[in-house]
C-alpha positions as CSV (number, residue, x, y, z in Angstrom):
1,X,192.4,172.9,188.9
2,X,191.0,171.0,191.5
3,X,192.9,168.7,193.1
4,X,192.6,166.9,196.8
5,X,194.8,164.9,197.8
6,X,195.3,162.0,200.6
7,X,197.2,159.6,202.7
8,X,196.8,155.6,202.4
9,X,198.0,154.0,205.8
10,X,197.2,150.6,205.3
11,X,198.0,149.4,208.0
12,X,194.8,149.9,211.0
13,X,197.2,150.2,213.7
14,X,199.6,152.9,212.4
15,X,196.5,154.8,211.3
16,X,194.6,154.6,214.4
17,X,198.0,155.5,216.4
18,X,198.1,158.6,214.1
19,X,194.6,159.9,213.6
20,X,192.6,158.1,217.0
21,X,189.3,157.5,215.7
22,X,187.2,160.6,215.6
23,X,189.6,163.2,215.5
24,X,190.5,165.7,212.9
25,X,192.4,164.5,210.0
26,X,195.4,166.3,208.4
27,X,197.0,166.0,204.9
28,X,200.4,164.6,204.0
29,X,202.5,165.9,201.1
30,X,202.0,162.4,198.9
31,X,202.4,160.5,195.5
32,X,199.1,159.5,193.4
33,X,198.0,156.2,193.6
34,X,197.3,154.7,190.4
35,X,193.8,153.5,189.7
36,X,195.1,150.1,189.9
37,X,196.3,150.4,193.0
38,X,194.9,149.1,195.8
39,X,198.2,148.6,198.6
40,X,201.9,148.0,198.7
41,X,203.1,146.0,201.4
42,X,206.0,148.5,202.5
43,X,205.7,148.9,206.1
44,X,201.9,149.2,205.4
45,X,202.0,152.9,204.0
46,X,200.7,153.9,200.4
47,X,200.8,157.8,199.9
48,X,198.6,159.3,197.3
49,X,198.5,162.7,195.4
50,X,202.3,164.2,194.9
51,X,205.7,163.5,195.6
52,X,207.8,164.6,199.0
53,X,210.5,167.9,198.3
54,X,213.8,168.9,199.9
55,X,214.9,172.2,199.6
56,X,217.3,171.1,196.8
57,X,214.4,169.7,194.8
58,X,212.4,172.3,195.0
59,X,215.2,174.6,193.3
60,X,214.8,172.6,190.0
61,X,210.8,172.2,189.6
62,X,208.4,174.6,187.9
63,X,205.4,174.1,189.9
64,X,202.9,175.4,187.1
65,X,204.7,173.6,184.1
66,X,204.2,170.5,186.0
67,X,200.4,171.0,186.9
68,X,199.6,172.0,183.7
69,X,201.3,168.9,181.9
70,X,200.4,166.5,184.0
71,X,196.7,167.8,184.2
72,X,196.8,167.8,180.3
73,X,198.2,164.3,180.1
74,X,196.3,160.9,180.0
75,X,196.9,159.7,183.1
76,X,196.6,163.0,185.1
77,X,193.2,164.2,183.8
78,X,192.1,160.6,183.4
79,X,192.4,159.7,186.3
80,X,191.0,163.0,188.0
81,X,187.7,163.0,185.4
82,X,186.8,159.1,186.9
83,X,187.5,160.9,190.3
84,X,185.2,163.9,189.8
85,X,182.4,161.8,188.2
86,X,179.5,159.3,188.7
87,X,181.6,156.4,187.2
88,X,182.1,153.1,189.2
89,X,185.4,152.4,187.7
90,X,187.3,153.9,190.7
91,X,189.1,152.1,193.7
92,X,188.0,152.8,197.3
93,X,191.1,155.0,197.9
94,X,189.5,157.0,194.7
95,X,186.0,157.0,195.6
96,X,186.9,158.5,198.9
97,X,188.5,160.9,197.8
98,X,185.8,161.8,195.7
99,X,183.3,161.7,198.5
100,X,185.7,163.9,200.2
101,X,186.4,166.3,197.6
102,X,182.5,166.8,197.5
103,X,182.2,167.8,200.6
104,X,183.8,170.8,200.5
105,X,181.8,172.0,197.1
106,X,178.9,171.0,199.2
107,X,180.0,173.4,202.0
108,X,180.5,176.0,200.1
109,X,176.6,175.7,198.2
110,X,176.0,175.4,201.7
111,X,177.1,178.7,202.5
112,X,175.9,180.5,199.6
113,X,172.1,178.9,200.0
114,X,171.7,181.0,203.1
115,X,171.6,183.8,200.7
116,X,170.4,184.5,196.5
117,X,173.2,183.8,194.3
118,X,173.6,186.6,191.5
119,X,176.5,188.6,190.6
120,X,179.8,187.8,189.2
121,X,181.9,184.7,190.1
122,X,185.6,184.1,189.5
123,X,186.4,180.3,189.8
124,X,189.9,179.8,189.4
125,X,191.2,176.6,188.6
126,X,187.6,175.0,187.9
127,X,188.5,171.5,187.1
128,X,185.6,170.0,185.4
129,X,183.5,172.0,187.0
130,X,182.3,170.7,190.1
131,X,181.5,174.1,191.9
132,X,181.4,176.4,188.7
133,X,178.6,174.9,187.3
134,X,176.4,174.4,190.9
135,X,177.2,178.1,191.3
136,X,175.6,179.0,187.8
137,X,172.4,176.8,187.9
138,X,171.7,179.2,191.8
139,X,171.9,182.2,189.2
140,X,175.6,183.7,189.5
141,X,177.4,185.0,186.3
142,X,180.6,182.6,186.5
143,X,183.7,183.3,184.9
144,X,185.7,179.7,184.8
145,X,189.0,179.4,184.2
146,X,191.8,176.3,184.9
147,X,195.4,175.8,183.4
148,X,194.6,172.6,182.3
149,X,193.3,172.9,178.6
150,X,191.6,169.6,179.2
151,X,190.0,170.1,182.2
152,X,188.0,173.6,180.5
153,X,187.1,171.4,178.2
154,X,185.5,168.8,180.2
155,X,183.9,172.1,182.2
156,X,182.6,173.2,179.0
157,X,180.6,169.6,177.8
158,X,179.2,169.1,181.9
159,X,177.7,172.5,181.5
160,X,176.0,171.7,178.3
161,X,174.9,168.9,179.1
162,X,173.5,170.3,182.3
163,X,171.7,173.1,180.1
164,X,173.5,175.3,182.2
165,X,176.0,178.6,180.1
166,X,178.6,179.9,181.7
167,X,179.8,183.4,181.1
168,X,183.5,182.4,180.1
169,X,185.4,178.9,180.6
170,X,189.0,179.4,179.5
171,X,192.4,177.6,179.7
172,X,194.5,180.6,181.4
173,X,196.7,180.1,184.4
174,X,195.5,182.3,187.3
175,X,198.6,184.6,187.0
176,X,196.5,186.1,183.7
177,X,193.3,186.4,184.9
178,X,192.0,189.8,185.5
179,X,188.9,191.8,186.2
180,X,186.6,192.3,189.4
181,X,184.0,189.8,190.6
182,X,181.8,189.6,193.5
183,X,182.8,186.5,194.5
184,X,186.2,184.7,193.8
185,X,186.7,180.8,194.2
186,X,189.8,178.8,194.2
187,X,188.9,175.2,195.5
188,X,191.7,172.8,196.2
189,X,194.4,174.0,194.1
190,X,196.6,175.9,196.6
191,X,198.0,172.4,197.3
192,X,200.2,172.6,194.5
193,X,202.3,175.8,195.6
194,X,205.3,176.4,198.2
195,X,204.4,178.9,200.7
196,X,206.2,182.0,199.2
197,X,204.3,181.6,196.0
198,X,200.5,180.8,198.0
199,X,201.0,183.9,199.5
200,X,201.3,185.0,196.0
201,X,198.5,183.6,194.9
202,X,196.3,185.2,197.6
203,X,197.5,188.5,196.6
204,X,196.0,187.4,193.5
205,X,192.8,185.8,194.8
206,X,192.4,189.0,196.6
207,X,192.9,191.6,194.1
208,X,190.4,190.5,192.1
209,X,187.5,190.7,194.6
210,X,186.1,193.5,196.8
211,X,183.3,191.3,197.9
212,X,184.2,187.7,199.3
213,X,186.4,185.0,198.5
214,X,186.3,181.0,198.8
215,X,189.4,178.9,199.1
216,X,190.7,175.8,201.0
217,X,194.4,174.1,201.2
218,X,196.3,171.4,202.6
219,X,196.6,172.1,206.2
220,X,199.8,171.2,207.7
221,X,200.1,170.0,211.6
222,X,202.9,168.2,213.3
223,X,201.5,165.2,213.2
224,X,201.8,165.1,209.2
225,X,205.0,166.2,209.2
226,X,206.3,162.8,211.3
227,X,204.3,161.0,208.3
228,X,205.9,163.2,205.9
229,X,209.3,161.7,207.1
230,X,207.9,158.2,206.5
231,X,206.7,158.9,203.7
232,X,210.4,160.3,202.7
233,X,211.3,156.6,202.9
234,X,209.7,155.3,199.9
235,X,210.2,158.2,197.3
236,X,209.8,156.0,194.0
237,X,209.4,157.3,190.4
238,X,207.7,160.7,190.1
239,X,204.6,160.5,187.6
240,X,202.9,163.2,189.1
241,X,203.2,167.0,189.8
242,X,203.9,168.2,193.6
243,X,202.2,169.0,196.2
244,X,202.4,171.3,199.8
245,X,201.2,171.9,203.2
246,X,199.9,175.1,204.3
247,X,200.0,176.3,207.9
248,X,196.5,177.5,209.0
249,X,198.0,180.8,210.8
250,X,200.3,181.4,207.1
251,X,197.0,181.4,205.1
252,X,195.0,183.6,207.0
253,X,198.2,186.3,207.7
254,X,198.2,186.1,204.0
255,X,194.8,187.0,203.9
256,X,194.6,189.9,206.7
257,X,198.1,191.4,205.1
258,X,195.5,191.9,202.1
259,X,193.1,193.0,204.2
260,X,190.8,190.1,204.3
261,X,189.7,188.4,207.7
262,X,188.7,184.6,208.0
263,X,184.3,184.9,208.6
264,X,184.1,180.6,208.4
265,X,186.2,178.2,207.9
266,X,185.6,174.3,207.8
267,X,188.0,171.4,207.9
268,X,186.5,168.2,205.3
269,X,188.5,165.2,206.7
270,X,187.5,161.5,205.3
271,X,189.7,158.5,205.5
272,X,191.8,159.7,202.7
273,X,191.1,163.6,202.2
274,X,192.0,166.8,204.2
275,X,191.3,170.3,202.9
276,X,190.6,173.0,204.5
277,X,188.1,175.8,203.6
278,X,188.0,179.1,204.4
279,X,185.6,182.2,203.5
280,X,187.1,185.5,203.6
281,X,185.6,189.3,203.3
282,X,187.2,192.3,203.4
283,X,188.1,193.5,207.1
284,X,185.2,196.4,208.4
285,X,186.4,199.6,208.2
286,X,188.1,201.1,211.4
């Protein structure tokens, strides 16, 4: 599904020392912040979206079992709907993320406007539809899918209410999705998978497209993984599933081994969300 993700530093000197004002914005592998929560006066940092791994750790998690129960639980999906909707009852740490999160749909319709929309389009992990259903109203066939049976279902009511029908919307992880579209979309999701498996999952992305292919991550820089350290300070109790950092350079070898080359790519950096989008076509012929 989607999910973005984001880094509280609460305190203004620590964040301008990190991230001068102005200059590109990473992400930080973080924990969720609650909607009630605003700050926690430890050493003036708050992280927000999943929790920090060693090696060890990662041995014992299932990535997927923990997106998809935590995305079908009250709190996950709660608290992501209120994110990815018009409702005031969100913090400012929330509402940025939001505006961030939109950003990147918004440079993606971007995109796309520069051309007609028709054909068929795979959007994996849809969330509650926040590209799917944009995508459909320009005239594409979309084929919708998340892992989260509550988040399809949420997809399902905004389109109706939009008066807008998708060709599919179903609860399938993308592991069992199959077919061939002319455009395949998987928005802010990668987040939630080690690097061995992400270059996995654009095997995936990629097989199931000839034409192009949308799809932005976590970027990871050394600057975020000083704050990752920081952050390793203050683990607390895990309510929420895990997330990763992608290198730029791992993503797009990924991408080429498929062959697939990098034709845009734009970073969406706000005060408390990083992702990185790219939009990859198969390499020309030699």
């Amino acid at each position: 599904m989607m999910h973005i993700f984001g880094i509280a530093l609460l305190s203004v000197g620590i964040q301008g020392f990190i991230f001068p004002q102005g200059s590109p914005r990473e992400s930080l592998v973080v924990r969720h912040l609650d909607a009630s929560t605003v700050a926690i006066p430890v050493a003036g940092l708050v992280v927000g979206a999943a929790t920090l791994l060693s090696p060890s750790d990662r041995e014992k998690i299932d990535d997927k079992k923990e997106v998809e129960s935590y995305f079908n639980g009250e709190t996950g999906f709660g608290r992501w709907n209120k994110i990815y909707s018009d409702t005031d009852d969100v913090n400012g740490v929330q509402k940025d993320i939001r505006v961030g999160h939109q950003q990147t749909i918004d440079k993606v319709l971007e995109w796309i406007d520069t051309e007609k929309v028709s054909g068929s389009w795979c959007d994996l992990g849809c969330g509650v539809g926040s590209l799917a259903i944009p995508v459909a109203q320009r005239g594409a066939q979309v084929y919708a899918s998340d892992i989260s049976a509550a988040m399809v279902t949420e997809t399902m009511q905004r389109a109706t209410d939009a008066g807008i029908s998708l060709k599919s919307c179903e609860t399938s992880d993308m592991e069992n999705v199959d077919g061939s579209y002319d455009t395949v979309s998987c928005i802010d999701v990668m987040i939630h998978y080690p690097t061995d498996t992400m270059v996995n999952l654009v095997n995936k992305l990629t097989s199931l497209t000839n034409d192009r292919l949308f799809v932005s991550f976590a970027p990871n820089t050394p600057q975020l993984s000083i704050l990752k350290a920081i952050g390793g300070l203050f683990p607390g109790p895990s309510k929420t599933t895990r997330a990763y950092l992608h290198k730029e350079d791992d993503v797009e070898k990924a991408l080429n081994d498929q062959g697939f080359i990098v034709k845009r790519r734009h970073l969406t950096s706000t005060n408390f969300y990083f992702s990185l989008l790219f939009e990859a076509v198969p390499a020309p012929s030699a």
